[in-house]
N, C-alpha and C positions, 0 to 999 in steps of 0.2 A: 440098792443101798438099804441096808435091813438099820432100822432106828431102834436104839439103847436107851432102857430105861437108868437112871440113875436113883440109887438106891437112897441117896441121900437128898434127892430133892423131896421138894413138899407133895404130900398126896391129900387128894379131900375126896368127898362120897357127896353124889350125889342118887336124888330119888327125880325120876323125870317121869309125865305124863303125858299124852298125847290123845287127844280129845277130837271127835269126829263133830259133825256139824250137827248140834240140839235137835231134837223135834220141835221143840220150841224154847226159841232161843231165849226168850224173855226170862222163863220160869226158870231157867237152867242158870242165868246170868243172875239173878235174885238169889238162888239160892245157894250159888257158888258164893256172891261175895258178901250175902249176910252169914250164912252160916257155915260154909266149906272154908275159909279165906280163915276167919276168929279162930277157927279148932286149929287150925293149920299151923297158923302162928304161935302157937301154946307149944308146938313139940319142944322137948327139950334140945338141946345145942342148936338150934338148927339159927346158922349164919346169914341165909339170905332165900327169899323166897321171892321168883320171877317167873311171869307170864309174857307169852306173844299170841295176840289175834291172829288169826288167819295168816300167819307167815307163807311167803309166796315158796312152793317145792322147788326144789332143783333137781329131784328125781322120786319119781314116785306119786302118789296121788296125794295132793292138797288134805289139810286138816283145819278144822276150826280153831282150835287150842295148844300150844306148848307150855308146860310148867314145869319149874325145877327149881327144886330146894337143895340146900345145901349145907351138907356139915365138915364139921375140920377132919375128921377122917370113917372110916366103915364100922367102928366101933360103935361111936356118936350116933350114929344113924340108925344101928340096929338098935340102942339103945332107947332111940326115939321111937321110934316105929313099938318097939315091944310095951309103951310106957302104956298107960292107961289113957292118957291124951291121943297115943299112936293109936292105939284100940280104938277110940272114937271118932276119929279123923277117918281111920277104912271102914267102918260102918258109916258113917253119913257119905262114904263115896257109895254105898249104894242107892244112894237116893240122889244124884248123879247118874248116875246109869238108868236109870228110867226114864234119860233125854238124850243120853249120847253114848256110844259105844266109846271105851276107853282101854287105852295101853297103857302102862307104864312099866319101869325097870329102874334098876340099880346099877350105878356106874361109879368105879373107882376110879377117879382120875390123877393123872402121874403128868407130874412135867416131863418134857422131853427136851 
């Protein structure tokens, strides 16, 4: 059964992150939601910004962190991402990465 996108449903963008287990969780945990969280929240459009602890895999090897932000569509997103707040939101993820290895990607999501 191959599954149809419809062109007229709603689409939204998302930015998602995947976060391995801190060196040290503490500093990592401080400096995510004093100063990672406030920038974060500044991008423009962005609709909704969620995390999960330690969510349990169902395939694959275990992570410390899921986060994902969300905007009304991939425009919004880039939009955000390129702003000057976007610009300082990925430099202080480098100051993140000096505790935990980190993925992230970009996902257009389409009703089906």
């Amino acid at each position: 059964m191959t599954a149809t996108v419809d062109p007229t449903a709603k689409q939204m963008a998302r930015f998602a992150m995947i976060y391995d287990t801190p060196s040290d969780v503490d500093a990592f945990e401080r400096h995510y939601n004093d100063v990672h969280i406030p920038l974060a929240k500044q991008l423009p459009g962005l609709r909704r910004y969620t995390r999960s602890h330690e969510p349990p895999p169902v395939i694959g090897e275990p992570c410390y962190m899921v986060v994902m932000l969300d905007w009304d569509d991939m425009a919004a997103l880039e939009a955000a991402l390129g702003s000057e707040i976007g610009r300082r939101t990925a430099e202080d993820a480098a100051n993140l990465a000096r505790y935990s290895t980190m993925r992230g990607m970009i996902l257009q999501l389409n009703e089906v």
